[in-house]
ZAMARVEX-232654 format. One line per field, with one value per residue (C-alpha): x, y, z; residue number from 1. Coordinates in nm, 4 decimals, decimal comma. Layout:
x = [X:...]
y = [Y:...]
z = [Z:...]
pos = [NUM:...]
This chain:
x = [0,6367:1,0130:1,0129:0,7103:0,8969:1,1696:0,9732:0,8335:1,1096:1,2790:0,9701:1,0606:0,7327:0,7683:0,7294:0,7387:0,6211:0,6593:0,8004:0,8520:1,2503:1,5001:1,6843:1,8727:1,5662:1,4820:1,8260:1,8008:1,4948:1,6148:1,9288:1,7367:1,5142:1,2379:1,1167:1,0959:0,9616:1,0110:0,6710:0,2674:0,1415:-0,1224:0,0780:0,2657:0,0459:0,0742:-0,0834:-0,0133:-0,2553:-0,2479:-0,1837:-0,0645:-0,0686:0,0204:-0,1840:0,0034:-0,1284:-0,4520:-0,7292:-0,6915:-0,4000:-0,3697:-0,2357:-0,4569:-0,7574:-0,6223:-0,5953:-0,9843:-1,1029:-0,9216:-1,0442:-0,7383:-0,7500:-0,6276:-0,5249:-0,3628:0,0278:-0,1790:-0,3646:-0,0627:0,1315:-0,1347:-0,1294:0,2322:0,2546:-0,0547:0,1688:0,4014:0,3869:0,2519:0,4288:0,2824:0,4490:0,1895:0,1870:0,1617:0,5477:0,8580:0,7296:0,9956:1,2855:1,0935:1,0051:1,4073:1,5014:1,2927:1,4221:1,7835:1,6820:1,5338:1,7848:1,8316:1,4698:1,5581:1,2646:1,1301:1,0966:0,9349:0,9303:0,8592:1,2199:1,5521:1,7208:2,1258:2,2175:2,0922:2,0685:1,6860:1,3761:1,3190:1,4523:1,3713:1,4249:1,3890:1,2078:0,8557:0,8739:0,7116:0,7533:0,5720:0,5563:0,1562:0,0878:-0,2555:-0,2302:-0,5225:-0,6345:-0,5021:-0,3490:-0,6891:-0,6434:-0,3527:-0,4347:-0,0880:-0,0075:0,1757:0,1470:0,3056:0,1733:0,4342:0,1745:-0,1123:-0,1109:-0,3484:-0,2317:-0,3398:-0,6585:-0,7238:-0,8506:-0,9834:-1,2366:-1,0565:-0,8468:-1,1592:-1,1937:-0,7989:-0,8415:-1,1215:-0,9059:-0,6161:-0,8761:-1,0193:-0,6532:-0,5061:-0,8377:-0,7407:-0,4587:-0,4669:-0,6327:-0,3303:-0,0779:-0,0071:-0,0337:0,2615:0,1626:0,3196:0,2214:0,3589:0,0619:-0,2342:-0,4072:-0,3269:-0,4044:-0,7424:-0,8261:-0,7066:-1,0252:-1,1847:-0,9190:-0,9983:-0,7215:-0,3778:-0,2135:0,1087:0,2636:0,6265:0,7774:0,9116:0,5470:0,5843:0,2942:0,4425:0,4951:0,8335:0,9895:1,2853:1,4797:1,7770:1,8938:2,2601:2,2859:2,6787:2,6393:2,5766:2,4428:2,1871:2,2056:1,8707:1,7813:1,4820:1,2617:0,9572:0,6749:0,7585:1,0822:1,2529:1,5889:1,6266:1,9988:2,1537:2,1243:2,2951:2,1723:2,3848:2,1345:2,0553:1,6851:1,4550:1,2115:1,4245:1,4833:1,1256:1,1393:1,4249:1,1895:0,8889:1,0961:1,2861:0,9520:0,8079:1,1566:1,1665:0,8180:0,9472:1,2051:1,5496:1,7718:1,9205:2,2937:2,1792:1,9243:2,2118:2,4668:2,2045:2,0943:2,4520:2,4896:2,1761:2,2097:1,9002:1,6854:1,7730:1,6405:1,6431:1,8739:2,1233:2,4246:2,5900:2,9107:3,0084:3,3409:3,4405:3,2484:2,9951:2,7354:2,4316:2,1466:1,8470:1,5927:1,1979:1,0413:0,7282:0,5117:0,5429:0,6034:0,8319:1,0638:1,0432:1,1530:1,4521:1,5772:1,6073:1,8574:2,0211:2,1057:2,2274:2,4255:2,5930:2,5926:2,6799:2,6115:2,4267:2,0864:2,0204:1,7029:1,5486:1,2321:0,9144:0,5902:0,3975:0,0471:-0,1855:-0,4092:-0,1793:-0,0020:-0,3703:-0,4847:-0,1323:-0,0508:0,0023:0,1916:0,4134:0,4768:0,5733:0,8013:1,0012:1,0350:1,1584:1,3696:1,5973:1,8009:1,7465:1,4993:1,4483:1,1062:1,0436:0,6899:0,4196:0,5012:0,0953:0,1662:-0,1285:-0,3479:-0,5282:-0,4121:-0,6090:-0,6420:-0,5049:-0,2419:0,1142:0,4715:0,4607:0,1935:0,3530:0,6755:0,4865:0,3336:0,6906:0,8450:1,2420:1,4048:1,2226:1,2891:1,1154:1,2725:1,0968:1,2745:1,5916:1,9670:2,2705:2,4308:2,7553:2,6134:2,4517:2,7619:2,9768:2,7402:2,7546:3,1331:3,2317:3,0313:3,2424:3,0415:3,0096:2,6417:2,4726:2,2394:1,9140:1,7205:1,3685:1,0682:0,8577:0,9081:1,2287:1,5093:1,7626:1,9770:2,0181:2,1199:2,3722:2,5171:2,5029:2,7369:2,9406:3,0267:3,1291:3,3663:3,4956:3,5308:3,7020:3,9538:4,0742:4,0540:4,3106:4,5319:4,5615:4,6318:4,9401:5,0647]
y = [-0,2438:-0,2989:-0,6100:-0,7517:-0,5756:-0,8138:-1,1434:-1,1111:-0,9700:-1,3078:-1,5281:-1,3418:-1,1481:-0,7791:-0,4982:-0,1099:0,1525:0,5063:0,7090:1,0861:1,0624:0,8229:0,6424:0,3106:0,1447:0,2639:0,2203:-0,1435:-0,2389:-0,0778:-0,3072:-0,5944:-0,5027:-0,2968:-0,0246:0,2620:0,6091:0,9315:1,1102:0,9614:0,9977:0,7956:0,6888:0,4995:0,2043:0,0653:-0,3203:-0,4786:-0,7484:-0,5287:-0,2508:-0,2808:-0,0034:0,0638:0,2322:0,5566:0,5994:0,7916:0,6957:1,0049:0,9269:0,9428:0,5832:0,4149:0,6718:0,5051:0,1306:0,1973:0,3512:0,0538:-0,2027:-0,3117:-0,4551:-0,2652:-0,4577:-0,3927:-0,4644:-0,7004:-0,8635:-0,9657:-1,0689:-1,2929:-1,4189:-1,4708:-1,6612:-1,9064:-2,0827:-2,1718:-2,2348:-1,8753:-1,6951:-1,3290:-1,1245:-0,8431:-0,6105:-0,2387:-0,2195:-0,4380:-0,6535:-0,5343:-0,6549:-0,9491:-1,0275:-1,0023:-1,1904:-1,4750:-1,5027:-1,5204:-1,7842:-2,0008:-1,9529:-2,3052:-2,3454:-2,1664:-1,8726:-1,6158:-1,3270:-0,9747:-0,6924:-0,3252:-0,1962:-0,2445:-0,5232:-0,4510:-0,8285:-0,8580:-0,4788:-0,5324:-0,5725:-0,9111:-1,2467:-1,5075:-1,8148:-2,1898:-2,3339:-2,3356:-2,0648:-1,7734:-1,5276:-1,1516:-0,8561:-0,8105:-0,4602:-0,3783:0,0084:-0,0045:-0,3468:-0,5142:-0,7794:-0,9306:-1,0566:-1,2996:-1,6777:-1,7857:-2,1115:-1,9524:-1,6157:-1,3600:-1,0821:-0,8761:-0,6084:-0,4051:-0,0344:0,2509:0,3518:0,4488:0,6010:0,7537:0,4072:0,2878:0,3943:0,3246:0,0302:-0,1673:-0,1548:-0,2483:-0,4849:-0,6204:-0,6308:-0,8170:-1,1321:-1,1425:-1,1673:-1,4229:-1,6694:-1,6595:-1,8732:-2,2135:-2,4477:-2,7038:-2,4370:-2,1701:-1,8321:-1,6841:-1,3531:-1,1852:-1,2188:-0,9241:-0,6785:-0,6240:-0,5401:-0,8879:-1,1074:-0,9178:-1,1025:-1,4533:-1,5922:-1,5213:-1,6724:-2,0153:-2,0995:-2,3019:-2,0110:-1,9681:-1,6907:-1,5798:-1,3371:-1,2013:-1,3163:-1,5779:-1,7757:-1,7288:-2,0876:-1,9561:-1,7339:-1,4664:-1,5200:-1,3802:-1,0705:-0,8909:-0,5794:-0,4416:-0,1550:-0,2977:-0,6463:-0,8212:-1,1156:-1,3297:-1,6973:-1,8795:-2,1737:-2,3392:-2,3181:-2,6942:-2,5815:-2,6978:-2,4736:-2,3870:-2,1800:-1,8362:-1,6263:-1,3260:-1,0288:-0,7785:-0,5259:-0,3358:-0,2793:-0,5012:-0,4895:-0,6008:-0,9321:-0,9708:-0,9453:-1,2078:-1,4461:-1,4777:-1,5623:-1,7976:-1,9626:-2,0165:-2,1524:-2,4017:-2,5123:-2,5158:-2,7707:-2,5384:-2,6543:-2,4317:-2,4114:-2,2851:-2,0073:-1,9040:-1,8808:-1,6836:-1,4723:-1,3274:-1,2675:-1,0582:-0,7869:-0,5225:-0,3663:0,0333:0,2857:0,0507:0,2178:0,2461:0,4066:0,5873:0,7213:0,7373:0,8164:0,8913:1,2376:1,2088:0,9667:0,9786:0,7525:0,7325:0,5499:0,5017:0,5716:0,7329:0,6525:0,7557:0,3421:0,3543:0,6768:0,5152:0,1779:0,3839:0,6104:0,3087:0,1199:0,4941:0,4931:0,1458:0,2465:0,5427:0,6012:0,9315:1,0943:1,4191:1,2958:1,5599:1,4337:1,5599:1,4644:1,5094:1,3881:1,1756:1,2711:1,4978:1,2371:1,0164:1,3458:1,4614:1,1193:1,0767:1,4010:1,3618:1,0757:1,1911:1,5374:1,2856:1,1061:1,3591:1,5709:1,2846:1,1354:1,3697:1,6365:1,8851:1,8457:1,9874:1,9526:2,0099:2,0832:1,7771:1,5703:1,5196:1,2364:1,3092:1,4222:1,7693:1,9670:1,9803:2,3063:2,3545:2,0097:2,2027:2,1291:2,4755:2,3931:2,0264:2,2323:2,4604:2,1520:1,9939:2,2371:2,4397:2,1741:2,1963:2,3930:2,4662:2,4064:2,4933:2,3212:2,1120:2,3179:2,2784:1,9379:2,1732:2,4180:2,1580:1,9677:2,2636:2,3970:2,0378:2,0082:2,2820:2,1074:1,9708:1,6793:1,3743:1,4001:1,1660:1,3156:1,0976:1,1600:0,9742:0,9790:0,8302:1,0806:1,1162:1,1682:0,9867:1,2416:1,4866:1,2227:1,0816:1,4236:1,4848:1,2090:1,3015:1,6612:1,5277:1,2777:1,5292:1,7837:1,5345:1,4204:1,8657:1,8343:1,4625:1,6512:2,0032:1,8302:1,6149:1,9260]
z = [0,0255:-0,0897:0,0639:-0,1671:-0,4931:-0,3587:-0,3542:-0,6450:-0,8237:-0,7111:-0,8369:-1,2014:-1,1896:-1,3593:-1,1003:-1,1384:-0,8584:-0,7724:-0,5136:-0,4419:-0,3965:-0,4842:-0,2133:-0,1209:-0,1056:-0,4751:-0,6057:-0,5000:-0,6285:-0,9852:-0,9515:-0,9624:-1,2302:-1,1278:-1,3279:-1,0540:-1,0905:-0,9043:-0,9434:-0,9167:-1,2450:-1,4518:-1,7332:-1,5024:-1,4736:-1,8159:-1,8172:-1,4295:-1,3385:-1,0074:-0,8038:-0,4561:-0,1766:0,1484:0,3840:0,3331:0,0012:-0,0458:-0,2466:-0,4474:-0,5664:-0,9323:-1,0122:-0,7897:-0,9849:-1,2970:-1,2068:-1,0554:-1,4245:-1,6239:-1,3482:-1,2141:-0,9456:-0,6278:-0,3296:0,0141:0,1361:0,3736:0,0975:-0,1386:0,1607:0,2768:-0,1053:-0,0780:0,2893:0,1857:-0,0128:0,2800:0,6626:0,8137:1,0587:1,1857:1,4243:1,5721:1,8330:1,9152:1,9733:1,9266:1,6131:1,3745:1,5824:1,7441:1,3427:1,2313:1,5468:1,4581:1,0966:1,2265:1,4801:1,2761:0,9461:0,9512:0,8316:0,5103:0,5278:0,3780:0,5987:0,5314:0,7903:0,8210:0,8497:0,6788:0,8418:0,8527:0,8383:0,4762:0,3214:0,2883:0,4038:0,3487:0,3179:0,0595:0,1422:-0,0026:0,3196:0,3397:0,6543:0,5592:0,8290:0,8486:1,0394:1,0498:1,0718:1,3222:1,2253:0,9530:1,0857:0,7362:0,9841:0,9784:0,5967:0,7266:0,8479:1,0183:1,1675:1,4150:1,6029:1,8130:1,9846:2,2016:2,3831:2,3087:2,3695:2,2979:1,9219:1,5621:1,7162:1,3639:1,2936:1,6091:1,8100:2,1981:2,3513:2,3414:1,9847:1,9198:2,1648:1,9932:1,6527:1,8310:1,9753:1,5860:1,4694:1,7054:1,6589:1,2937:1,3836:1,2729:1,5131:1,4574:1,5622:1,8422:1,9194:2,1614:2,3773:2,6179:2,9887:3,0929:2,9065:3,1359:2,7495:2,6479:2,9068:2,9624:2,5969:2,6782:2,8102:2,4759:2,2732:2,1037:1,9279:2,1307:2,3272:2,5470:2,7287:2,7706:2,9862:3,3379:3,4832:3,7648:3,5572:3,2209:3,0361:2,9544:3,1868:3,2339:3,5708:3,5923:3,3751:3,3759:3,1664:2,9469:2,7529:2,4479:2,5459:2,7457:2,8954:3,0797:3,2026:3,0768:3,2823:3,1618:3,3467:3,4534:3,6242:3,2729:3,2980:2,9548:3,0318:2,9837:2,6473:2,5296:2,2590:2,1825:2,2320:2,5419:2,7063:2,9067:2,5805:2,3796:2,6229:2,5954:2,2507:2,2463:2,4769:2,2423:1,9004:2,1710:2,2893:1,9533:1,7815:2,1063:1,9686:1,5933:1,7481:1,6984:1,9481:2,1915:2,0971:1,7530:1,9367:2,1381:1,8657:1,6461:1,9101:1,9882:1,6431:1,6079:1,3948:1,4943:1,2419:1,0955:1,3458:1,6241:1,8972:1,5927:1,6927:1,3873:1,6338:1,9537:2,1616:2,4846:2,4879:2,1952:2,1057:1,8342:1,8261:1,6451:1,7007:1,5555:1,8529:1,8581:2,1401:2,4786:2,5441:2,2852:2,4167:2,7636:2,6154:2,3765:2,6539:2,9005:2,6598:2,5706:2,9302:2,9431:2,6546:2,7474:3,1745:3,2670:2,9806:2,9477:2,6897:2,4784:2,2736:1,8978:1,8524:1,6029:1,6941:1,4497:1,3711:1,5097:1,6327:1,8619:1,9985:2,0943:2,2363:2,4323:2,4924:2,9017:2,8387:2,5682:2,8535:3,0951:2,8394:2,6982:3,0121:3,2538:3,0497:2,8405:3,0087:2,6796:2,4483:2,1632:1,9630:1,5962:1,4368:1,4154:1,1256:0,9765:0,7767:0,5300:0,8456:0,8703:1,1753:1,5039:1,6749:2,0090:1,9085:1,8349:1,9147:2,1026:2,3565:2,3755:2,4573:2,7100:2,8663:2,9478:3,1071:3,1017:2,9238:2,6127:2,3426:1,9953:1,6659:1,3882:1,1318:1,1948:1,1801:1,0155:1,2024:1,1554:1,3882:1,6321:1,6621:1,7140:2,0108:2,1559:2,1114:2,3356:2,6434:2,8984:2,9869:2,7640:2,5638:2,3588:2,1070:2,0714:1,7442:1,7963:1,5763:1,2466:1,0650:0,8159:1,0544:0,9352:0,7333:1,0078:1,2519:1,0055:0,9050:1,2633:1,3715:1,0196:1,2030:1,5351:1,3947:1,1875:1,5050:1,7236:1,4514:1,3588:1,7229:1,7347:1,4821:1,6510:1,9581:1,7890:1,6525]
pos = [1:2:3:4:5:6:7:8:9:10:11:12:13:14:15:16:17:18:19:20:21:22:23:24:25:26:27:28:29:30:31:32:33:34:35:36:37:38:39:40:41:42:43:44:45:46:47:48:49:50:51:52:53:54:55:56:57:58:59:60:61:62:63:64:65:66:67:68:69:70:71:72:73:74:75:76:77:78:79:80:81:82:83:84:85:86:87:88:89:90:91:92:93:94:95:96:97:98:99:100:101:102:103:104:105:106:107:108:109:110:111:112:113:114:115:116:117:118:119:120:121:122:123:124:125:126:127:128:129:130:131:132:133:134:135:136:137:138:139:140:141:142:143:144:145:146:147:148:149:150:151:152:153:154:155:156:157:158:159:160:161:162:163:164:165:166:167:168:169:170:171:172:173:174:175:176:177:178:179:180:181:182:183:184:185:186:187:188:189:190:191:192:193:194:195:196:197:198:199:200:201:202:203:204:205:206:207:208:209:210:211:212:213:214:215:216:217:218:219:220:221:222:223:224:225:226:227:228:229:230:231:232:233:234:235:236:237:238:239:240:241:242:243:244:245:246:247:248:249:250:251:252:253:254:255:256:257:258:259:260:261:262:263:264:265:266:267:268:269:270:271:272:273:274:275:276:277:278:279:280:281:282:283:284:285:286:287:288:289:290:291:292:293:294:295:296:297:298:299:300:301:302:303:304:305:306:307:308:309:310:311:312:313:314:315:316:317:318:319:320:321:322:323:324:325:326:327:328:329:330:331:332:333:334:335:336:337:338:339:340:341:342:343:344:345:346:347:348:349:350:351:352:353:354:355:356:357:358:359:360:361:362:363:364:365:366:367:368:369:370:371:372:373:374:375:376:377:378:379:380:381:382:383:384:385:386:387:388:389:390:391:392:393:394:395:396:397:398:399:400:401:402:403:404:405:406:407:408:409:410:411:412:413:414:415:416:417:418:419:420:421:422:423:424:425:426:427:428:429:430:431:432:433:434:435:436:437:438:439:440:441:442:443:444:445:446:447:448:449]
């Protein structure tokens, strides 16, 4: 949503909007000259010629009551955004996982194009979540969640993998596979959809695609393919072929994980096809600068780390925990997580117990965040807790980061503390990583005395 205040802001159009708490996000809208509010109240829509909302918003919220009673229109995130990119070359960036850094990567890849890029996340390389350019690139994160990714008509597409997700509005895997073949044919016959050819889900859909389609990926049949990959701590590095045997070289991201290579590979393959040359890819791709949230380390020494990261989907803690351990080898992984929403922790709940058990050495779980959803009976962080085993433990709301980094200061063995989930995180693992810098520099200075 901030990132649409920001384009329009920048085409000179008025924009107000509402929040419950103010934040970076709201204090940077305000400084360039929207009208922001900290409460949802009627009076606040005064004469707009509409009112947009994301899918978080309820219908019974009072604003959106009010704009319905004065017939103002009330349109979708999706909607405006597909208003916005129709006036430019389309590209949408889709998938249950990975589009918000395969959606940043491609706007730094192709900056020589000049585009405007919006994206679900704040991006670190420009303090937002968007990017308006001059070029006729429009670029988008296209969110499947509430199916809204149907209103957009790209010229170009990327899907990076379909998983079972945001069962509270679909029916099974059929049905979001379904969605997914209905969004890429929407793609323009003249251009190209990329998808990844290492998802069973998205492959099983190919034969009913109708629109130009290529694949990318570690698969032997891929049309551009991974060969060779070295992981550092902090950095990846991979080889790419065409499917002709073209060898298209080595590439470096300074981001660990093997999905974040893939992720690297499909805003590679559809930049080759936008004609960037591969000196410039490589150059922008060591530069990357990942999204907020994204295996964002906010300290680390030689004994303590923290990391947070969005993660919440078993893929997703799989995918996270694989580049923590790249990261930081040898290190004890103490994990903080909240599950998001009553309905995917019900619909995944064996693989979220095979998630967070096998891959953390503590764990520590706090209460279901409902995000506007009623609670299921028998769904609870306890019984999730039960299910996994020893290692877990219940929190019921999140301590002091004083006290937590105190108890994890006196441990002999180096730990990384991994904060994962949707839900509003962020301050705890910041304060967190505060009170372990401050503990090991009393700790530099006691030592020197």
């Amino acid at each position: 949503m901030s990132g649409i205040a920001e384009l329009l802001l920048a085409s000179e159009f008025p924009v107000s909007g509402s929040d419950l708490t103010r934040s970076t996000i709201t204090d940077r809208l305000e400084s360039l000259g929207a009208k922001i509010y900290y409460d949802h109240h009627a009076s606040h829509i005064q004469q707009p010629s509409c009112v947009v909302v994301s899918s978080a918003v309820q219908v019974s919220n009072p604003e959106w009551q009010e704009a319905v009673r004065r017939s103002i229109p009330v349109i979708q995130r999706a909607e405006m955004l597909a208003e916005l990119m129709r006036l430019k070359k389309g590209i949408a960036v889709a998938g249950s996982h990975g589009k918000t850094t395969t959606t940043s990567l491609l706007g730094q890849v192709l900056h020589s194009l000049d585009p405007t890029v919006v994206v679900g996340g704040r991006l670190q390389h420009w303090n937002a979540s968007s990017l308006v350019g001059k070029g006729s690139t429009f670029i988008i994160e296209a969110d499947e969640s509430d199916r809204s990714f149907l209103k957009f008509s790209p010229v170009y597409s990327i899907v990076t993998n379909i998983d079972l997700e945001h069962l509270d509005n679909y029916r099974d895997l059929n049905d979001i596979k379904d969605c997914f073949v209905s969004f890429l044919n929407r793609t323009a016959f003249f251009g190209e959809n990329w998808i990844c050819a290492d998802c069973e889900n998205l492959q099983s859909i190919r034969p009913r695609l109708n629109k130009p389609t290529k694949t990318f990926g570690y698969a032997e049949d891929a049309d551009i393919r991974i060969t060779r990959v070295e992981w550092e701590r902090t950095k990846s590095l991979f080889c790419l072929e065409r499917k002709t045997g073209e060898d298209l070289g080595s590439f470096e991201i300074p981001v660990p994980g093997r999905h974040n290579i893939l992720n690297a590979t499909g805003a590679i393959s559809l930049a080759l096809s936008l004609g960037i040359g591969l000196t410039s890819l490589r150059r922008s791709l060591k530069n990357f600068v990942q999204a907020d949230r994204r295996l964002q380390t906010h300290y680390r020494s030689e004994r303590f780390a923290v990391v947070e990261d969005y993660a919440h989907h078993p893929t997703e803690i799989r995918a996270a925990m694989e580049g923590v351990s790249q990261m930081f080898p040898g290190f004890r992984k103490i994990v903080i997580f909240q599950p998001h929403r009553y309905t995917r922790t019900k619909a995944l709940w064996d693989e979220f117990v095979g998630a967070l058990g096998g891959l953390s050495d503590e764990l520590y779980l706090l209460p279901i965040y409902a995000a506007h959803e009623a609670a299921i009976e028998g769904v609870s962080s306890d019984r999730l807790a039960a299910d996994i085993g020893t290692r877990a433990n219940l929190w019921g709301a999140l301590p002091q980061a004083s006290v937590f980094a105190s108890e994890c200061s006196v441990r002999q063995e180096p730990v990384v503390a991994v904060v994962l989930g949707a839900a509003p995180l962020t301050s705890f693992a910041k304060s967190l990583a505060f009170e372990l810098e401050s503990l090991a520099s009393r700790s530099a200075v006691i030592s020197k005395v």
